[in-house]
N, C-alpha and C positions, 0 to 999 in steps of 0.2 A: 612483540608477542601480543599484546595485549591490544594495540591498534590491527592484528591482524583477526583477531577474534572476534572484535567489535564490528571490521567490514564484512566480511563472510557471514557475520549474522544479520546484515542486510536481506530484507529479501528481494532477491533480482528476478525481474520479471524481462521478458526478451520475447523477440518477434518468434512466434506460432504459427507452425502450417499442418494443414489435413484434419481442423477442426469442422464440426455443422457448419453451413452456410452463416455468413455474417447475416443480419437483420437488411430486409431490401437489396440485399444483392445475392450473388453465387460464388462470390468470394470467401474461400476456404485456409486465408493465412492473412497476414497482417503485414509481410515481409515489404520490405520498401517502403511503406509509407505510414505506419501503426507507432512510427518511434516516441512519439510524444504523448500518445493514449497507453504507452508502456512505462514512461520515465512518470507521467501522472499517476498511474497504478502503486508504481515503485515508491513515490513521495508519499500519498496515504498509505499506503499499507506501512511506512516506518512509523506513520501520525501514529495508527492503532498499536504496534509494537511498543510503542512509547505510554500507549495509554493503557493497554490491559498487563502489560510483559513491563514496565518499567524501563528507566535510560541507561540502568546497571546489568539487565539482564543481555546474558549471549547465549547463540543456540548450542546445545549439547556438541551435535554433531561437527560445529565450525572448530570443535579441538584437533579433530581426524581428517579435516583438509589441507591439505601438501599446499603450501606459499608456489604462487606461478608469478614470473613475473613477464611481461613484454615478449621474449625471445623464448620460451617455454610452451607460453599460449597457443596449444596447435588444437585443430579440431579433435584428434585423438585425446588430448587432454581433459580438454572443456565435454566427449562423451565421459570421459569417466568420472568428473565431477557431478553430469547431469544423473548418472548413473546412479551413482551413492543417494545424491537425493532424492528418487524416485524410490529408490528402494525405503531410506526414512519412510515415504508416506505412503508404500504399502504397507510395513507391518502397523501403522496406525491405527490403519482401517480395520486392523484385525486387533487391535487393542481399545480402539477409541468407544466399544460399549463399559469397558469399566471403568469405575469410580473411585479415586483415591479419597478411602475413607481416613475419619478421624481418627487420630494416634490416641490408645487408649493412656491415660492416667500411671504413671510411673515408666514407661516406655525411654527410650535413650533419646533425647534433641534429634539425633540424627535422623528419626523415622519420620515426625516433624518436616524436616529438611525435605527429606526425598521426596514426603507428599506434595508438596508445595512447588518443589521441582517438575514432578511428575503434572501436577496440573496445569504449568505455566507451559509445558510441554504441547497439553492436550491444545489448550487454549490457542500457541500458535501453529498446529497444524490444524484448527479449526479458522484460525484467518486467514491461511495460506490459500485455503480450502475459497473465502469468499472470492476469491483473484480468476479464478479458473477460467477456463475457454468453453465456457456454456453459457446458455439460453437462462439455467437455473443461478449460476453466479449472481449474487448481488451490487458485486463489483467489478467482474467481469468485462471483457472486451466484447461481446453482447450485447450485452448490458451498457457500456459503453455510447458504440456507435449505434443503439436503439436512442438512446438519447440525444445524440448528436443530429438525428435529424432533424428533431424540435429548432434546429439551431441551421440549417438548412444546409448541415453536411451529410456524407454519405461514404460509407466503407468505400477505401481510397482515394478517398480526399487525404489534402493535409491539414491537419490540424493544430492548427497554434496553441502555445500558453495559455491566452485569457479564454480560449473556446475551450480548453482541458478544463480548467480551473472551473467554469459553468459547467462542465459536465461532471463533477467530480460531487461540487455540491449538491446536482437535483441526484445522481446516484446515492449520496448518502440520505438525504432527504426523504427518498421514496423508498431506502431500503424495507423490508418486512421482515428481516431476520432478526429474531429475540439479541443477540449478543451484541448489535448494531444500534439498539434500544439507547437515545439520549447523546449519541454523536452526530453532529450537527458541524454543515460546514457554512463561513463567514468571507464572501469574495467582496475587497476593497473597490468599492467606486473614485476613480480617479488618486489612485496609490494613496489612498487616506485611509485610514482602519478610524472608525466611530466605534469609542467605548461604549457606547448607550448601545448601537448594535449588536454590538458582541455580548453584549450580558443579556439581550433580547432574543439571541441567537443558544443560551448556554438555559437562559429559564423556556422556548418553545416546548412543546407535547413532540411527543414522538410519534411517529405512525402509528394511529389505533388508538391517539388518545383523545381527539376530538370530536363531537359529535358525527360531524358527516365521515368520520373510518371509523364509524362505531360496528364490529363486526355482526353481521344482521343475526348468527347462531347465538347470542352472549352479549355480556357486557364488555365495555371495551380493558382493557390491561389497566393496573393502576400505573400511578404516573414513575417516572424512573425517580428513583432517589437522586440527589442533587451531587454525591459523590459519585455517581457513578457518569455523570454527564460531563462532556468536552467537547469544544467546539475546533475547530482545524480551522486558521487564516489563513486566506491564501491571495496574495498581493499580487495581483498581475503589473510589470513595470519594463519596459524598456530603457534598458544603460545603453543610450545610445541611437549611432546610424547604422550603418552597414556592421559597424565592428562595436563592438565593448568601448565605453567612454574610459579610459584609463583613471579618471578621476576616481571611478565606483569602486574600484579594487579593492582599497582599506574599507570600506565599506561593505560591499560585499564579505568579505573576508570576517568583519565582527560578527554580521548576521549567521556566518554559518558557525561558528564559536557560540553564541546562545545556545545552553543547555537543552533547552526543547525546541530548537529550531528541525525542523522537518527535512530541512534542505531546499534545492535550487533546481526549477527543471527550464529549459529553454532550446536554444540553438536554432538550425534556420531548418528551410525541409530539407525531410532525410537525413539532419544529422542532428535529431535531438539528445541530450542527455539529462541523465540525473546527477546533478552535482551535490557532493554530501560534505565534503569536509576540503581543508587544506596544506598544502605544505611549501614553506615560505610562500612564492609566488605564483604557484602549479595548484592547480584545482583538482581534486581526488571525485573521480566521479564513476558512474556505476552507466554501461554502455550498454542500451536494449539491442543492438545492432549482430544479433545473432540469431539465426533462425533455427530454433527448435523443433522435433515433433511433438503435436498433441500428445497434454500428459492429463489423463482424468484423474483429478484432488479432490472431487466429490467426497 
């Protein structure tokens, strides 16, 4: 029960069709070949679950999802779960201008509780929100392969791990959205992580706090408090040739056991996945390979 609570509060992101044109093309889905610009979406967005929403927290709603397994899994199925969640994040929209105030002075723990609830609530359908199939998303598949040109791809290419992994940090890097304020991401050169890096990467300014994004109406934002900053590693490495070196396995395997590990994205084209966790020898992984229609999270 409790492993099943934990996966279902994953947020799964999966191939999209009959959104705006992608960036430089007229490419209106991502179906066949978007899987690894999905299971990269999938990996950060657990970073920031982990960092705003904690490694303890699960979504409300994942209490009121029915266990599928394998031989269940039908498209009738998989609409009624997409169903349920569309539905979550319209009454959002219609909730998301109010504010859980402070619990006044003699009040029960309880009211405490709920508010805290209630705003970890807001918070993740406010990050679900940064993921979208728009131009405006700041993490977005847009967003996205706008960036990926820099890198000389183009909606419909395939896109490897270390090309995600680049494009994952200039997206967070160039974000503008206040809530994204002081998350910073740290890509390994030559499967080595530098401590001096990573603390160079964790004390950077945020957008808008350097002289030249000094906003030309104002002064620029003060700097983020230091608890509020975290940086996301992200190790690009091949285990192996064609197949998995079988040596990696225990290895692999501790990495995904670290408390704040993010998880594993990889596989070859067209069959990328997110790997989150394990059992015994079987990798428990989260499969973008399903094609949705556009759903506006705005």
């Amino acid at each position: 029960e409790a492993f099943r609570k934990d996966f279902a509060s994953r947020v799964w992101l999966t191939y999209r069709e009959d959104f705006a044109p992608l960036p430089g093309s007229t490419l209106t889905s991502d179906c066949g070949w978007g899987c690894m610009l999905r299971a990269g979406q999938m990996m950060l967005a657990q970073a920031l679950v982990l960092h705003f929403l904690g490694r303890e927290w699960t979504w409300s709603e994942a209490l009121t999802l029915q266990p599928l397994d394998t031989e269940t899994w039908t498209a009738t199925a998989a609409k009624r779960l997409v169903t349920s969640l569309e539905a979550s994040l319209q009454g959002a929209m219609r909730t998301s201008d109010s504010k859980p105030s402070p619990a006044p002075s003699g009040q029960n723990p309880g009211s405490a509780e709920e508010a805290d609830a209630h705003l970890k609530e807001m918070n993740h359908r406010t990050l679900v929100s940064w993921f979208g199939d728009t131009s405006s998303a700041p993490l977005g598949l847009h967003r996205f392969v706008y960036l990926g040109q820099t890198m000389g791809k183009q909606a419909g290419d395939w896109y490897g791990p270390s090309v995600v992994a680049h494009i994952l940090k200039k997206a967070v890097k160039k974000a503008m959205d206040p809530g994204l304020a002081g998350i910073t991401a740290y890509v390994s050169q030559d499967c080595t992580v530098y401590s001096a890096d990573v603390l160079d990467c964790h004390k950077a300014p945020r957008a808008g706090e350097t002289p030249d994004d000094t906003p030309r109406n104002g002064p620029a934002p003060p700097p983020t408090p230091p608890n509020n900053r975290a940086v996301v590693i992200l190790v690009p490495v091949r285990l192996g040739g064609e197949r998995t070196n079988p040596v990696y396995f225990e290895f692999a395997k501790s990495v995904l056991s670290l408390e704040y590990c993010i998880g594993i994205i990889g596989g070859k084209p067209k069959q990328a996945c997110y790997f989150v966790g394990f059992q015994d020898d079987s990798l428990i992984y989260m499969d973008p390979h399903y094609c949705q229609s556009f759903v506006n999270v705005s």
